[in-house]
N, C-alpha and C positions, 0 to 999 in steps of 0.2 A: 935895349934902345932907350934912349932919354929923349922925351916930349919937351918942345918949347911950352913955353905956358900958356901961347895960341893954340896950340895941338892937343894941349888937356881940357882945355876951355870945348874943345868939340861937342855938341849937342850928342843925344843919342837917341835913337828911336828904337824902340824893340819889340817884340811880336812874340805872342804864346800861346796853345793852343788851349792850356787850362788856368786857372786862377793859383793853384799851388807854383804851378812853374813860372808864372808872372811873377808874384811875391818873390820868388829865388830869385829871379832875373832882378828884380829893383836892386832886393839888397845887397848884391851883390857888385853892379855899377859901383856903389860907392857915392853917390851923387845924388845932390840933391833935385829930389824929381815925386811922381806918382804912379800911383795906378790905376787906368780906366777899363771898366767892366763894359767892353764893347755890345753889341757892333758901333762901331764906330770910324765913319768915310774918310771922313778928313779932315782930322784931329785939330788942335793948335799948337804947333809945333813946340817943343823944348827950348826953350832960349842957350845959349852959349854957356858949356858948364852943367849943362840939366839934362836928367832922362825921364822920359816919359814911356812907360808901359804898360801895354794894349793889351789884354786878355779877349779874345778874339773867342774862347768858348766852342774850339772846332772840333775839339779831341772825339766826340762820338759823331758830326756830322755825316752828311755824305761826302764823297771826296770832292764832287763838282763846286758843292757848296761852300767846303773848308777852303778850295783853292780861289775860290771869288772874293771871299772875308781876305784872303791876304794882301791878291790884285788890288782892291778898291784903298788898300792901305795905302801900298809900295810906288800904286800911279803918279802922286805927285809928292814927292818930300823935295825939299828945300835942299839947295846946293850945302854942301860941309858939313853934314848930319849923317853921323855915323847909325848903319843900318844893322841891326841885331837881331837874328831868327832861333830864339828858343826853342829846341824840340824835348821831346822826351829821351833822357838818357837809357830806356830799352828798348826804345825806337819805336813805341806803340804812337798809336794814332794816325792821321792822315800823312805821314811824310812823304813820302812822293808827290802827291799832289800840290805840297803845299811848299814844297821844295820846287817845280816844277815853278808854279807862277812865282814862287820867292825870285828866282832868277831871273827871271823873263826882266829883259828890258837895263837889265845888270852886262857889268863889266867882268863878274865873274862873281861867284861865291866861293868863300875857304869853310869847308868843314872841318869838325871837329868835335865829336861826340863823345869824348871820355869824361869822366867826371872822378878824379882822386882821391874824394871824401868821401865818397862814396864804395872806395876800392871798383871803382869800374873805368877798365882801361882798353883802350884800341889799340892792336900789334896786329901788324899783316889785313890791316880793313877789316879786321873782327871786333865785336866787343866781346871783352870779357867780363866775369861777374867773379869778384875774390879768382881772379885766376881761371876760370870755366868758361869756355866759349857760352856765350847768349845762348845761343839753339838748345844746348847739349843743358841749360837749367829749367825749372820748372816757373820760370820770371814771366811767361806768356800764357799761365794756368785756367786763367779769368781773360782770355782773349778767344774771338771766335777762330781767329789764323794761328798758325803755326810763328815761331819768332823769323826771322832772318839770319841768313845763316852768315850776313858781310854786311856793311853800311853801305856798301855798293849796290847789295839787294834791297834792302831798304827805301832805296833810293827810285828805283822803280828804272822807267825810261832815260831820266837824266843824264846827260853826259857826262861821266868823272872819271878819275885819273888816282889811286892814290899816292901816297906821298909818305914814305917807310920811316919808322925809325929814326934811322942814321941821320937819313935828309934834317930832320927837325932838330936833330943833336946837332949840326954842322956847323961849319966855320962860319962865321957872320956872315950874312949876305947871300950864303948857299941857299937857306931855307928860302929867300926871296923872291929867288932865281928862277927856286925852282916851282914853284906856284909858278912866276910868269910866265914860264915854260909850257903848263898845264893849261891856262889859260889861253895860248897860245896855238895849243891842237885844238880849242873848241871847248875843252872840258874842265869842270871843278875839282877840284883838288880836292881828297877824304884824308886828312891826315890822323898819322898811328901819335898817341900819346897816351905817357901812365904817369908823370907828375902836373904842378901845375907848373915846373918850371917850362914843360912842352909845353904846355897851351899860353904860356906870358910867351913862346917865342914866334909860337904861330900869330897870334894877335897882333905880336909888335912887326912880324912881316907882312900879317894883313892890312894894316894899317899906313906900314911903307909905300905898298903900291899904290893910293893916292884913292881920287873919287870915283865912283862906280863899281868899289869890293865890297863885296856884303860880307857877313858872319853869320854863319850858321852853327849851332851847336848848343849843347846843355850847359846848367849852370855855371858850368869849372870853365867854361868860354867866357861867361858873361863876367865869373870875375876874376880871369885875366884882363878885359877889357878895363874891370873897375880898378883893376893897378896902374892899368896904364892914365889912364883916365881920369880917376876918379878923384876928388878932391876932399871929400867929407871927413874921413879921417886919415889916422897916420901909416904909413904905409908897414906895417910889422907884417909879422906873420897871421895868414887867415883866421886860422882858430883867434890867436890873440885878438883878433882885431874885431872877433863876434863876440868876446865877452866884455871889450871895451865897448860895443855899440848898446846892451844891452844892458852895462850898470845902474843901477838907484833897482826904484821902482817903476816897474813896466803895468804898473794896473792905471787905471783910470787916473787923468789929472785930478791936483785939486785931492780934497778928502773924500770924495764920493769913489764907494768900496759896492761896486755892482754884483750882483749874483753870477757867477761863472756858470756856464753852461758849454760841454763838450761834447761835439759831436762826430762819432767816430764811425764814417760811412765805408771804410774802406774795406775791403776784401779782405786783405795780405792778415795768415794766419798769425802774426808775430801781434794784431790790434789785441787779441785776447789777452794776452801777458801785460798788455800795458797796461788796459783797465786793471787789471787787477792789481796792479800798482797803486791803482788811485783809488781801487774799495778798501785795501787794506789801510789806503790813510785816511780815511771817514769820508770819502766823497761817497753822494747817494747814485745808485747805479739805477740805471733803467734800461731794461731788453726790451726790443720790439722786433716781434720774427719777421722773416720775409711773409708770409704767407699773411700775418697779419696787416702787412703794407702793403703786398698788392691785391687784399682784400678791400677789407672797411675798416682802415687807419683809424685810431683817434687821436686828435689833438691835443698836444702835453700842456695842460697848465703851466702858467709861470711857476719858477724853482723858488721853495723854501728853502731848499740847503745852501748854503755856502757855494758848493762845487756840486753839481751834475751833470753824471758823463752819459751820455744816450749811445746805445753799442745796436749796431744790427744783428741780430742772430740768425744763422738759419741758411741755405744753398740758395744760390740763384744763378742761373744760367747768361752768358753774355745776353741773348737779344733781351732780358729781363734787369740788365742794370742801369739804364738809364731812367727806365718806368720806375724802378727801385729807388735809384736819388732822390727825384722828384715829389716822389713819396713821401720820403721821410724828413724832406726840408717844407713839406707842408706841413707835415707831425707837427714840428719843432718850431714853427714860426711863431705861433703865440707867445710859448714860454721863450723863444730868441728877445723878443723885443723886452730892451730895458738890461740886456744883458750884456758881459763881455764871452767874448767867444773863443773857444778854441774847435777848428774844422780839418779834419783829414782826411786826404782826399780830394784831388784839385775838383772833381766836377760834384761832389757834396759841396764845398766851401761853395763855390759858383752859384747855387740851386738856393743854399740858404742866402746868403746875400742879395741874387735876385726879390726874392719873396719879400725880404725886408727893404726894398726898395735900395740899398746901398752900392751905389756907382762909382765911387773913388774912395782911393785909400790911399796914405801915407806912409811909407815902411818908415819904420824905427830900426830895425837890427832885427839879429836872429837869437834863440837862445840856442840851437846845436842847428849844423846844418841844415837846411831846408825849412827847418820851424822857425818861419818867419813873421815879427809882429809888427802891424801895421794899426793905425789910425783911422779910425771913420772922421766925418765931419762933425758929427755930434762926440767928440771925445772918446769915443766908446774902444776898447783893444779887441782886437781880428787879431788870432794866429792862424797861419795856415801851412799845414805840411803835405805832400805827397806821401799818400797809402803806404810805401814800399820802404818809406826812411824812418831812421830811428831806431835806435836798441829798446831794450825791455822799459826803459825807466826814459823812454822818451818824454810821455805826456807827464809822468812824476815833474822830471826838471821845467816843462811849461809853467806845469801849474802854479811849481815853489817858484817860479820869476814871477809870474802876475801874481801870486799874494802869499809875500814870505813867510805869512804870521800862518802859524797849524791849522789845518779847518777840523774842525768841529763839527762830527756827526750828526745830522737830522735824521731819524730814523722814519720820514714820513713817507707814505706812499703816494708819490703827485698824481698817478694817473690810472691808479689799479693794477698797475704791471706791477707782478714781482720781481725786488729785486734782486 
């Protein structure tokens, strides 16, 4: 589908339940736009051409509560403003609920939860994980529920309908059809896709059917949306087009060369391999067990070294990681301030930034998927990833973009933890 340049010009509004998936969602529009650390009623809308995105902060809510944060959004948006519902691409968090009010008051919603770069794709209303039904992996390890075993179940009460394969592969116009089709028993369409060429087809028939369609779906939604869409740069290929947004230098404007500080809250066994990516290149490490955080925490001095990566060590049970975050973005708030950041982990990022008071951010580019770097107002760099992404040498290539030049081992102990 080819947009007039009224139709690219479309506003965007988008909605996410954590701060790592917002960051995905900006940079991915394509557009120039932000990001607001909600709650937030009723925003100022995007101008023509602009997106604006809401980090809403629902992912551990209750459900009544995560589906009211969407309503008080969704109640009034301006006619020709294109509606975008970020989820999580293993379906954790509130989705039912907040799929339920996302619709309410809608002409329909088109899902679509695969994500390509991630090798995670939907065939027959499943996700896969590299090929493995969701249910059948160990992706839901650190959740109190079981996974779902369909996006249909996921989905909870919602009415939907999927939409195979074939449909999405079809002859122009098929796919369109048949959404209207869906929409036309009552029900949202869950559509199967494993490239982004599926999701640039789904978008451009979501798009077709005019005002009152919503979008629903993970990152690889959002930037289809940013192809069709998006204006900021040139339309290559994805990858290409993340290492053209991320050239020069991505550290602080200006010659001011801040202390890096990284905080690595996530779960996902694969965090360990990465630190040690970055002790083996003289970044100063620091453990802090569980037991000490949800003890009597101490508070980290600001960082002597160059690069400081803070790692959580130690088991914690679901109803104990949010007490957990909390925790440890109080640890970290002294030594954050004055610093550039790197956070993984959307409701870590969320925890530290609340604390440092920081409510908008800027995306810049990514430097690999999902490791998305964004702007404060005071100049300062924010990257933020979700837990689950990134190979072994993810936080390595962060760090060699925010400061190319070799860091230089401190071998000081800031807070009494060994390293």
């Amino acid at each position: 589908m080819s947009l007039s340049a009224a139709g690219r010009a479309r506003p965007v509004l988008a909605l996410a339940d954590d701060l790592s998936g917002a960051a995905e969602t900006a940079v991915a529009l394509r557009s120039p736009g932000r990001i607001l650390l909600g709650p937030v009623c009723a925003p100022t809308p995007p101008a023509p051409g602009e997106s604006l995105v809401l980090d809403l902060d629902t992912r551990q809510l209750p459900a009544d509560e995560a589906a009211r944060a969407v309503r008080d959004v969704t109640r009034s948006v301006p006619d020709g403003t294109v509606l975008f519902k970020k989820v999580d691409s293993l379906l954790r968090g509130n989705l039912a609920a907040e799929a339920a009010a996302y619709a309410r008051d809608s002409a329909g919603v088109v899902i679509a939860t695969a994500l390509p770069p991630a090798r995670r794709t939907v065939r027959g209303g499943v996700v896969h994980l590299d090929g493995v039904p969701l249910h059948e992996t160990s992706a839901w390890r650190a959740e109190a529920r079981s996974a779902p075993e369909s996006v249909a179940a996921a989905l909870g009460d919602l009415p939907s309908a999927p939409v195979p394969l074939t449909v999405v592969r079809g002859a122009p116009g098929a796919l369109r059809e048949a959404l209207r089709a869906r929409f036309a028993q009552g029900r949202h369409p869950v559509c199967d896709a494993e490239t982004e060429a599926d999701l640039d087809a789904i978008a451009a028939a979501a798009l077709e059917l005019g005002p009152g369609i919503r979008l629903l779906g993970t990152g690889g939604l959002a930037g289809a949306l940013g192809r069709l869409l998006g204006s900021s740069v040139s339309r290559h290929d994805s990858a290409h087009d993340s290492r053209l947004r991320v050239s020069g230098k991505l550290g602080a404007p200006g010659d001011v060369v801040r202390p890096l500080l990284i905080v690595v809250g996530t779960a996902e066994p694969s965090a360990r391999g990465q630190v040690a990516h970055l002790v083996a290149d003289g970044a100063h490490h620091i453990a802090l067990t569980t037991r000490e955080l949800l003890g009597s925490p101490r508070r980290l001095a600001p960082p002597a070294a160059p690069v400081t990566v803070v790692r959580v060590t130690g088991a914690a049970g679901p109803a104990q990681a949010r007490r957990l975050v909390a925790a440890l973005a109080d640890a970290v708030a002294d030594a954050a301030h004055g610093c550039d950041l790197v956070l993984t982990g959307g409701e870590t990022a969320r925890h530290v930034l609340d604390v440092l008071g920081i409510t908008d951010l800027r995306p810049v580019g990514q430097v690999h998927h999902g490791a998305v770097v964004s702007r404060t107002p005071d100049g300062r760099s924010v990257v933020t990833r979700p837990g689950s992404y990134g190979e072994a040498d993810s936080l390595r290539r962060i760090v060699r973009a925010l400061r190319p030049a070799p860091v230089r081992h401190v071998p000081t102990d800031l807070t009494g933890v060994a390293p």
